[in-house]
N, C-alpha and C positions, 0 to 999 in steps of 0.2 A: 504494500500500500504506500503511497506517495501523502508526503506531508506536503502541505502547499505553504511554502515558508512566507510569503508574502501576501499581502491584504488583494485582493482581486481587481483595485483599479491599481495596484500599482506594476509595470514592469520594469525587466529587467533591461540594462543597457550594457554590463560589462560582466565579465564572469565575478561572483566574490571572492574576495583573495584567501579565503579559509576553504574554496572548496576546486575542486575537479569538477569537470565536465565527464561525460560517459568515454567519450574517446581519448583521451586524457586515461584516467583510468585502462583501459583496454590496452593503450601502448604500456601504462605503467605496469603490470600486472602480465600480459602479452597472452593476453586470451583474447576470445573474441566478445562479439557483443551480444550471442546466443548464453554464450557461458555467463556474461556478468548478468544478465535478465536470470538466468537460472541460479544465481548465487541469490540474490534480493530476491527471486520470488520464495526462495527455500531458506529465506530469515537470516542471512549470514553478512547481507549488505543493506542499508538501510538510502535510498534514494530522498535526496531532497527535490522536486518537484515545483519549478519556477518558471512560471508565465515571460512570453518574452517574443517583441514584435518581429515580425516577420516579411517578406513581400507578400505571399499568400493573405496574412493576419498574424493572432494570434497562436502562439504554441508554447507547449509545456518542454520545459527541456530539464532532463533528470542531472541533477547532481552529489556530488560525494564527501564529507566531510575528507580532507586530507589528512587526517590524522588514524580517519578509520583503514582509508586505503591502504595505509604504510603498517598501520597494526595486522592488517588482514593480510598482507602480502607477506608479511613474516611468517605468518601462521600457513600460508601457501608453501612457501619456499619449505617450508621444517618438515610439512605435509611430505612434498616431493620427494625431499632427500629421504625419510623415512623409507616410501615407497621402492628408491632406488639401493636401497642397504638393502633391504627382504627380498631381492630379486638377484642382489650382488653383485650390482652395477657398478656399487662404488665402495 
């Protein structure tokens, strides 16, 4: 579920500096953007959810606290190597 961090007439003009955008994320992390949708949908990432003009109009564009990213992507990496010891990769 998407919080909507902002009041509804207001939008967004610049990224906020506490947070990532989804592709931002994606290269940081170097999954895709099936994979980060199925991480937030399966409770492990929490999207913030910010209104923001368009040519079209308006649109909602998902973002990531930075601090969650970097915590989550440690827990990724430890994940991985884990995975690569029990197989004796590494």
């Amino acid at each position: 579920m998407c919080i909507v961090a902002e009041a509804r007439r207001k939008e967004l003009r610049e990224i906020p500096p506490k947070y990532m955008c989804a592709a931002d994320v994606m290269c940081y992390l170097r999954i895709s953007r099936s994979t980060l949708f199925r991480y937030v949908k399966d409770g492990l990432m929490e999207p913030v959810c910010i209104r923001h003009r368009t040519a079209q109009g308006l649109r909602l564009k998902h973002f990531f606290l930075r601090s969650d990213v970097r915590r989550f992507g440690y827990h990724l990496n430890a994940v991985k190597l884990k995975q690569r010891e029990e197989r004796g990769l590494f």
